[in-house]
Backbone as a chain_set.jsonl record, in Angstrom:
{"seq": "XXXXXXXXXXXXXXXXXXXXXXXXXXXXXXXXXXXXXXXXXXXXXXXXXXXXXXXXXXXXXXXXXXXXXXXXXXXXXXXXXXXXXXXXXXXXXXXXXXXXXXXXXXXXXXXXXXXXXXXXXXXXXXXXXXXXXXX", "coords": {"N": [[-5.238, 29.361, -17.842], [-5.425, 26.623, -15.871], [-2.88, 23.788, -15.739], [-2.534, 22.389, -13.485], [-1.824, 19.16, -12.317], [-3.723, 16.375, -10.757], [-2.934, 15.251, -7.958], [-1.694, 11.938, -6.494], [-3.365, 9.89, -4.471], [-2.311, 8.924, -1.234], [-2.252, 5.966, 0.978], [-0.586, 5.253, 4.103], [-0.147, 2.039, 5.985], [0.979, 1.002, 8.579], [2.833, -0.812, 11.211], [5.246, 0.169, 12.133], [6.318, 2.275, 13.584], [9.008, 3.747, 12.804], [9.532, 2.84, 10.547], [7.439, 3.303, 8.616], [7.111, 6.111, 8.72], [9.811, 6.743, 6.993], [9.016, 5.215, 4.975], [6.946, 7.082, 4.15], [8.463, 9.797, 3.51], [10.498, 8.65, 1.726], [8.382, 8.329, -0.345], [7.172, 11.167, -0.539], [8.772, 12.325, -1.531], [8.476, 12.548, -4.321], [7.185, 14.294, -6.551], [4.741, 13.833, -7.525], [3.062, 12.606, -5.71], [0.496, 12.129, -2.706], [0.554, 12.089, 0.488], [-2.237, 10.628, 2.241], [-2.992, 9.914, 4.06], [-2.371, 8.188, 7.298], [-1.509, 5.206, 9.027], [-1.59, 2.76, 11.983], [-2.686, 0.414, 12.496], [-4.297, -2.276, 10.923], [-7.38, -2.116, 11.116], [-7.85, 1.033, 11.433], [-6.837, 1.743, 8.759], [-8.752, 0.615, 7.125], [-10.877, 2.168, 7.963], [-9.85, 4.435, 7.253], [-9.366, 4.414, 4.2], [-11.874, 4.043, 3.719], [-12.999, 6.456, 4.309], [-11.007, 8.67, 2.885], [-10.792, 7.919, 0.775], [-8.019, 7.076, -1.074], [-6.563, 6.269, -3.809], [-4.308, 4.798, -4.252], [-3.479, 2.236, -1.501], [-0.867, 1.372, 1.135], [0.17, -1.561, 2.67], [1.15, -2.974, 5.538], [1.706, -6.482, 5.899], [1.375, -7.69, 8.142], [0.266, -6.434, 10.705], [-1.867, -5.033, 14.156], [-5.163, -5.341, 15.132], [-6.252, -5.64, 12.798], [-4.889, -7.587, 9.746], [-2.972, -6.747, 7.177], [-4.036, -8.494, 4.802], [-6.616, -8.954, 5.813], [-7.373, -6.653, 5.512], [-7.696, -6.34, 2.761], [-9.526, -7.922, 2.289], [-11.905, -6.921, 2.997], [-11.916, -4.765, 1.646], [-12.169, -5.466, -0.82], [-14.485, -6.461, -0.542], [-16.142, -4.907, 0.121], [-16.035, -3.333, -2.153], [-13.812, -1.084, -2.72], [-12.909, 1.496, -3.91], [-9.359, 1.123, -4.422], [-6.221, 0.684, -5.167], [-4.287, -1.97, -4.424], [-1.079, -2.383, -2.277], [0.815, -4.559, -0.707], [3.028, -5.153, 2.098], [5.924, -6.641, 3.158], [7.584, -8.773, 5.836], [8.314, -11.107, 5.069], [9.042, -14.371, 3.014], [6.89, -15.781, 2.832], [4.999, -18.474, 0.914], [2.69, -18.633, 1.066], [1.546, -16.531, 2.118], [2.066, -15.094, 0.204], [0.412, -16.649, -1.894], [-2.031, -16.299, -0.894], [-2.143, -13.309, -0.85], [-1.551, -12.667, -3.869], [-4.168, -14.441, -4.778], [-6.226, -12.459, -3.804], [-5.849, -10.401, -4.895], [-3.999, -8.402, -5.123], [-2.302, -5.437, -5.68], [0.503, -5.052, -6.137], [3.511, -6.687, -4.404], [5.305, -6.218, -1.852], [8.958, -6.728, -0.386], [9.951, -5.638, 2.406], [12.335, -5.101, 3.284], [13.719, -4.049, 0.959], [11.863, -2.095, 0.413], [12.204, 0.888, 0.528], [13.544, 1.389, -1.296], [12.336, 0.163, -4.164], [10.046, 1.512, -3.667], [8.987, 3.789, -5.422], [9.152, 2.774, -7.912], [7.237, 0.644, -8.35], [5.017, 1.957, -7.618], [4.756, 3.524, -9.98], [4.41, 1.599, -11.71], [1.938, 0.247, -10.925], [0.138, 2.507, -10.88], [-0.121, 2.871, -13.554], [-1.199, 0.368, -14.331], [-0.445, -1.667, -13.95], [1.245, -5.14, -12.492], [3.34, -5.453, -9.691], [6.034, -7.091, -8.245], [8.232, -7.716, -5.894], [11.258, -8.556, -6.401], [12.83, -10.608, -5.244], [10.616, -12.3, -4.235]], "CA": [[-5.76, 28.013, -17.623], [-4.606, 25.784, -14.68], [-2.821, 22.862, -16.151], [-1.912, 21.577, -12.326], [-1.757, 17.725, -12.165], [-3.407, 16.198, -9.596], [-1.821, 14.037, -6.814], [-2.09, 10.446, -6.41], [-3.566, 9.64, -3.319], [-1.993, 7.591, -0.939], [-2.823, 5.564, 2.69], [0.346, 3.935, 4.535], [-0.47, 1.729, 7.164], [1.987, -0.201, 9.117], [2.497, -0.266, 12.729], [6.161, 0.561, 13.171], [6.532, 4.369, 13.29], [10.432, 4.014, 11.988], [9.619, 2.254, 9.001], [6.262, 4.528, 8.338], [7.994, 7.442, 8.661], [10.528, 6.818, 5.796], [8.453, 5.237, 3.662], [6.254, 8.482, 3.493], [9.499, 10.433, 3.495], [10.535, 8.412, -0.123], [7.073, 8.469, -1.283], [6.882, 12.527, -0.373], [10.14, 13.312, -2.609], [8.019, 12.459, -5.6], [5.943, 15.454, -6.46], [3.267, 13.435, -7.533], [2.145, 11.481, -4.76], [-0.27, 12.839, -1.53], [-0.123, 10.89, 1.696], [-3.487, 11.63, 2.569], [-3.643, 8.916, 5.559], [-0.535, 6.819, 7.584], [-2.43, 4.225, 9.982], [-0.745, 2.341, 12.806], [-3.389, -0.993, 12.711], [-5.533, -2.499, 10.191], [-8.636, -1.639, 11.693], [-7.681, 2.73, 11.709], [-6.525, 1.715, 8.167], [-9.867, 0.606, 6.477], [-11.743, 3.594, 7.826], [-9.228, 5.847, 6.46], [-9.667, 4.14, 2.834], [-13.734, 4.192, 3.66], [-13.483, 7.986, 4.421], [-10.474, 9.507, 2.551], [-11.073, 7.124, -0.725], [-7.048, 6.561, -1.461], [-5.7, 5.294, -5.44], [-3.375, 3.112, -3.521], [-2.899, 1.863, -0.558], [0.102, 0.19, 1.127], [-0.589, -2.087, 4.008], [1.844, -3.873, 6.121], [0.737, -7.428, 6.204], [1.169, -7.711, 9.78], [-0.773, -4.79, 12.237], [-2.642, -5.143, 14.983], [-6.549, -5.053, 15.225], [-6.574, -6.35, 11.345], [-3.49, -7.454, 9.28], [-3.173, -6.441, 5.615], [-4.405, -9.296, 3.894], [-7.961, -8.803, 6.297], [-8.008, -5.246, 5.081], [-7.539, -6.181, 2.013], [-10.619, -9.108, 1.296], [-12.682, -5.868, 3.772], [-11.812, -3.359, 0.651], [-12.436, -6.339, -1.963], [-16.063, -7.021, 0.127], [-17.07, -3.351, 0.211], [-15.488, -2.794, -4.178], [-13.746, 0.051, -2.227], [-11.762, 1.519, -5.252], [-8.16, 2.014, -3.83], [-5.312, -0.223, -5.291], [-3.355, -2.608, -2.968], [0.523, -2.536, -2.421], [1.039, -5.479, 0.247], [4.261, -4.918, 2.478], [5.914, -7.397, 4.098], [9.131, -8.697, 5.718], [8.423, -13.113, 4.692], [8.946, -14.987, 1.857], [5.985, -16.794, 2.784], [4.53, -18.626, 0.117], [1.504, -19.049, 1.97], [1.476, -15.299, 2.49], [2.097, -14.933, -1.474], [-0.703, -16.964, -2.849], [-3.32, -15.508, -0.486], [-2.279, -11.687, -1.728], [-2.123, -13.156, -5.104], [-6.043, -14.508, -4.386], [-7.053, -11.605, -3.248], [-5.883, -9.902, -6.256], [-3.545, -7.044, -4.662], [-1.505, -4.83, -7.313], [1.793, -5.555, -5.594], [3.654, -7.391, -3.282], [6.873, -5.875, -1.847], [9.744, -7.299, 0.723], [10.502, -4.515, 3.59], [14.313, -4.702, 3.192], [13.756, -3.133, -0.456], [10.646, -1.206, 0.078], [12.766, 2.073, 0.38], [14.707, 1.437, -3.178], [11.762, 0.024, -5.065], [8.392, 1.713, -3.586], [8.304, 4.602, -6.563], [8.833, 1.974, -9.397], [6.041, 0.03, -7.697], [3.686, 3.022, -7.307], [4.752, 3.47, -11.217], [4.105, -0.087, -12.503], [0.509, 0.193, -10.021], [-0.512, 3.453, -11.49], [-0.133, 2.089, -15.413], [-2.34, -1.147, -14.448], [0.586, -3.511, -14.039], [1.089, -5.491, -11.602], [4.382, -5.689, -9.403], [6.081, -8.269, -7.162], [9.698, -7.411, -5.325], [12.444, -9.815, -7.218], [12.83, -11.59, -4.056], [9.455, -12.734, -4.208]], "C": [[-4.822, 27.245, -16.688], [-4.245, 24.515, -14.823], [-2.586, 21.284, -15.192], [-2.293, 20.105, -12.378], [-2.564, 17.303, -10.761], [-2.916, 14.679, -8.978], [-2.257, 12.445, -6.939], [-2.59, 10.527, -5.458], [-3.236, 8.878, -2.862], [-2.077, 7.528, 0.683], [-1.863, 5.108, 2.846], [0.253, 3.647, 5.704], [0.652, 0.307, 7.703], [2.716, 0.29, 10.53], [4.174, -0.729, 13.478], [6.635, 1.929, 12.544], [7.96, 4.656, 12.29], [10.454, 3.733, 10.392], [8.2, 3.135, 8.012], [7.051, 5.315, 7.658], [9.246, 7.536, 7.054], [10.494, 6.412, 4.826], [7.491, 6.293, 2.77], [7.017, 9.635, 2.879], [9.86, 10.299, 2.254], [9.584, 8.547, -0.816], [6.989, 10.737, -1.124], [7.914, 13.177, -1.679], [9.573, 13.169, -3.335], [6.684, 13.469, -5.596], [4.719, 15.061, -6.58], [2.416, 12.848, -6.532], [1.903, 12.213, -3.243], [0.019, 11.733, -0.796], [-0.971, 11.566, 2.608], [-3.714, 10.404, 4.124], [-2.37, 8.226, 6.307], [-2.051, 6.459, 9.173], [-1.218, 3.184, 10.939], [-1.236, 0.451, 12.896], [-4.676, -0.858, 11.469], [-7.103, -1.7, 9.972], [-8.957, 0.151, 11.457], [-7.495, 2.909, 10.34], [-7.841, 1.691, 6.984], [-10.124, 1.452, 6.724], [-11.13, 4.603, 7.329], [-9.382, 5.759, 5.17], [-11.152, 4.399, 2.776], [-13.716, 5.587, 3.327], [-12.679, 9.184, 3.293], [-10.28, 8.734, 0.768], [-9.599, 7.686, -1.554], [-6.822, 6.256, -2.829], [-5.406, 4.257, -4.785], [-3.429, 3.575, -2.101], [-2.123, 0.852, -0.026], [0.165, -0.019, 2.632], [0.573, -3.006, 4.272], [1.019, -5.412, 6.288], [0.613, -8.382, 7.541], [0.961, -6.405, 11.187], [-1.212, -6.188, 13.266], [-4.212, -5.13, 14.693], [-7.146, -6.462, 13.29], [-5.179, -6.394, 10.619], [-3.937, -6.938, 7.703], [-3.94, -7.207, 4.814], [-5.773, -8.864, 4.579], [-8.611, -7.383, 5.703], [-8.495, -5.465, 3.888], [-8.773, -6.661, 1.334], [-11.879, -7.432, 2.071], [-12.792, -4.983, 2.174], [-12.605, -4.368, -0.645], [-14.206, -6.527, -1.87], [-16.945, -5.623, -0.556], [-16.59, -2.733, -1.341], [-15.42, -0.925, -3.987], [-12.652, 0.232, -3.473], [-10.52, 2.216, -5.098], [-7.38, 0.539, -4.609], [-4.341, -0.38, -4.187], [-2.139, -3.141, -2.923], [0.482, -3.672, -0.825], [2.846, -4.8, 0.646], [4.803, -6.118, 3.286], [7.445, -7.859, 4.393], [9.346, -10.606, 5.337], [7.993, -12.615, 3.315], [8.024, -15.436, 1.757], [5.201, -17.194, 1.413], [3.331, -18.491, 0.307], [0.599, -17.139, 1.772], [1.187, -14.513, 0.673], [0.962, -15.164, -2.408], [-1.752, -16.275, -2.531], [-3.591, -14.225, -1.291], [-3.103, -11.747, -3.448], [-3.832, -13.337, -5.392], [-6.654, -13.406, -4.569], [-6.757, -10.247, -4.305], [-5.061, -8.325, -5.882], [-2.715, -6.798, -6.425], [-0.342, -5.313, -7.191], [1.934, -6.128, -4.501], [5.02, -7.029, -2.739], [7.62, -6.113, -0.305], [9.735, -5.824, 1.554], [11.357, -4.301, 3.038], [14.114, -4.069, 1.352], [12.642, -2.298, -0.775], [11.198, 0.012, -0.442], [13.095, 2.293, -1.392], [13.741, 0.881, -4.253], [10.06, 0.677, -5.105], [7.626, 2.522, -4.713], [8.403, 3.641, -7.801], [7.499, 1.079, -9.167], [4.895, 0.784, -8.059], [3.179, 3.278, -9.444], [3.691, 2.694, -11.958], [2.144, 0.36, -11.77], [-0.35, 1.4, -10.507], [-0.568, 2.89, -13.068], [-0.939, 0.626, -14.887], [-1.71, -2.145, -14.292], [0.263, -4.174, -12.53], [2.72, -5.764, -10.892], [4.945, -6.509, -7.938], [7.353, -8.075, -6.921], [10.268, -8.606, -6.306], [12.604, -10.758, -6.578], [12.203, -12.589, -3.477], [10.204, -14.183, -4.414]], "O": [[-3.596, 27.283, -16.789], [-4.979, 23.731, -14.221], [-2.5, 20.092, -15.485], [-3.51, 20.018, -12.538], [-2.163, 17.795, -9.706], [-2.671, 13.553, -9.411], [-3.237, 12.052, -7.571], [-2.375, 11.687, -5.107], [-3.444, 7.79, -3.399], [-2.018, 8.469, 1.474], [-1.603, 4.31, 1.945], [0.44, 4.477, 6.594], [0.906, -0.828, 7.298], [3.055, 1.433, 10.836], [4.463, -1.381, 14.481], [7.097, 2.368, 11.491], [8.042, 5.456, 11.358], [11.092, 4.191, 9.443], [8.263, 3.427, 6.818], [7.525, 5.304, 6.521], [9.269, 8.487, 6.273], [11.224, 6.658, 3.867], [7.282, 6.42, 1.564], [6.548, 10.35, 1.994], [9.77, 11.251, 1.479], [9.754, 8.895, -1.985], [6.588, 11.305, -2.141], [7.786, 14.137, -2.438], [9.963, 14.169, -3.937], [5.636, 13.451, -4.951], [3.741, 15.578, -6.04], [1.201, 12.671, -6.623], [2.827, 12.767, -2.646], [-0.163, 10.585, -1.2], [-0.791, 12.508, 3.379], [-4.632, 10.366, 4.943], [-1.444, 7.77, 5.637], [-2.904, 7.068, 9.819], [-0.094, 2.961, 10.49], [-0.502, -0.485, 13.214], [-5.507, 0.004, 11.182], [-7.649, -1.041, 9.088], [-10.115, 0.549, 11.326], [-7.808, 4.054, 10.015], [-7.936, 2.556, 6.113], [-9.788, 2.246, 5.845], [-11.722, 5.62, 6.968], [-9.564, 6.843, 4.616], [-11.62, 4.961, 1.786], [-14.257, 6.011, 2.305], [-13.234, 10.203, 2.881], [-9.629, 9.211, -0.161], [-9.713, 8.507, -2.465], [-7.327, 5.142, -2.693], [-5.948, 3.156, -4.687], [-3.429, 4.708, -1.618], [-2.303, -0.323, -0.346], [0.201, 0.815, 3.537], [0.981, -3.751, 3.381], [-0.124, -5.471, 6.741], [-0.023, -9.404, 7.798], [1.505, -5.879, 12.157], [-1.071, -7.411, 13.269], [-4.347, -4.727, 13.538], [-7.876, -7.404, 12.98], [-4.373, -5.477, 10.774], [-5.082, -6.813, 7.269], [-4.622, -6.578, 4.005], [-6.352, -8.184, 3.732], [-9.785, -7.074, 5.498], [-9.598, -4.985, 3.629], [-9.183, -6.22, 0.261], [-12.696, -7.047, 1.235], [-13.9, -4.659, 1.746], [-13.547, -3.915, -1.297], [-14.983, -6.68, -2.813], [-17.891, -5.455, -1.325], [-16.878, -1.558, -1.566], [-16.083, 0.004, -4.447], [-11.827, -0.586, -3.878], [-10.334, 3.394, -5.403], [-7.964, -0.545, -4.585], [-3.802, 0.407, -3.409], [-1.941, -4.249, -3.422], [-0.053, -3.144, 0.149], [3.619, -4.229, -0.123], [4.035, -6.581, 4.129], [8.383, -7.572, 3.648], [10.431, -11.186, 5.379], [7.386, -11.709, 2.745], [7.776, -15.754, 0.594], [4.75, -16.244, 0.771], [2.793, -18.068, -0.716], [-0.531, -16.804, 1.416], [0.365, -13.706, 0.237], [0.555, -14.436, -3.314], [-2.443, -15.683, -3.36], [-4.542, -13.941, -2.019], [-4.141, -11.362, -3.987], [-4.55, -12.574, -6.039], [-7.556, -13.281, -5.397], [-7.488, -9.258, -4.362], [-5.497, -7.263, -6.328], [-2.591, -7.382, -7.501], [0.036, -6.065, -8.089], [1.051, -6.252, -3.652], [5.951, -7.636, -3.268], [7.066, -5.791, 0.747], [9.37, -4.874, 0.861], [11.403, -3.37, 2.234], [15.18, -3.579, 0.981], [12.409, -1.84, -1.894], [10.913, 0.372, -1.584], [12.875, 3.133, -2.264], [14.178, 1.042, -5.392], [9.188, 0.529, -5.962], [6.452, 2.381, -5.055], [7.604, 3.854, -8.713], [6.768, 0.96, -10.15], [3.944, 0.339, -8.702], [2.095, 3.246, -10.027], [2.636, 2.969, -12.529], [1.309, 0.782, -12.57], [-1.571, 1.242, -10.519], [-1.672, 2.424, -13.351], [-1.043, -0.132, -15.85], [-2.102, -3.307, -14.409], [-0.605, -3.869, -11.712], [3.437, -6.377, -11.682], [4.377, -6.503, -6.846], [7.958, -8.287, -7.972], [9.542, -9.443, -6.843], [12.566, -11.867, -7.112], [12.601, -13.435, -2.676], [9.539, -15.217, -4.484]]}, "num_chains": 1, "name": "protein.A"}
């Protein structure tokens, strides 16, 4: 009998290759988690959640074409069923309540994405909800 687990699925979209790149890199060391999509702009980002139907996805909240928060009310419109990790490098409050609104799972600073993205993914898989400290 094949007791294999399967993967999480996960989309990361954020449109600077350096910071991509090593957030898939920490998310890859964890056996559990697939990155089944990495997107460069909003816009390349939805159709990859439309087509490759994601758990989570974690969206920079500044791209090109569409920013995170636009993806995000897009996924909320269409009751696309992927949970939503916001990324971002502001405090903005502004930026805070909207997510909040819009009902993402998390909300996490840049400068600590690296060191907190698997307790995140954690907390977001169990139903919680998680917000950087910094917040």
């Amino acid at each position: 009998m094949n007791a294999e687990k399967k993967l999480v699925k996960i989309i990361v979209a954020d449109d600077h290759p350096l910071f991509r790149s090593g957030l898939v890199t920490t998310i890859q060391e964890n056996s559990d988690y697939s990155i089944i999509g990495e997107s460069s702009n909003g816009a390349e980002a939805l159709e990859q959640i439309r087509t490759l139907k994601p758990e989570i996805t974690i969206l920079d909240i500044n791209m090109p074409e569409m920013n995170g928060l636009e993806v995000t009310r897009a996924v909320n419109k269409e009751k696309l069923p992927t949970k939503i990790i916001i990324l971002t490098m502001y405090k903005d409050e502004d930026y805070f309540n909207e997510a909040i609104n819009l009902d993402v799972s998390a909300y996490i600073l840049k400068d600590c994405a690296t060191s907190e993205i698997l307790k995140c993914l954690e907390e977001v898989l169990s139903g919680e909800y998680y917000f950087s400290p910094g917040v």
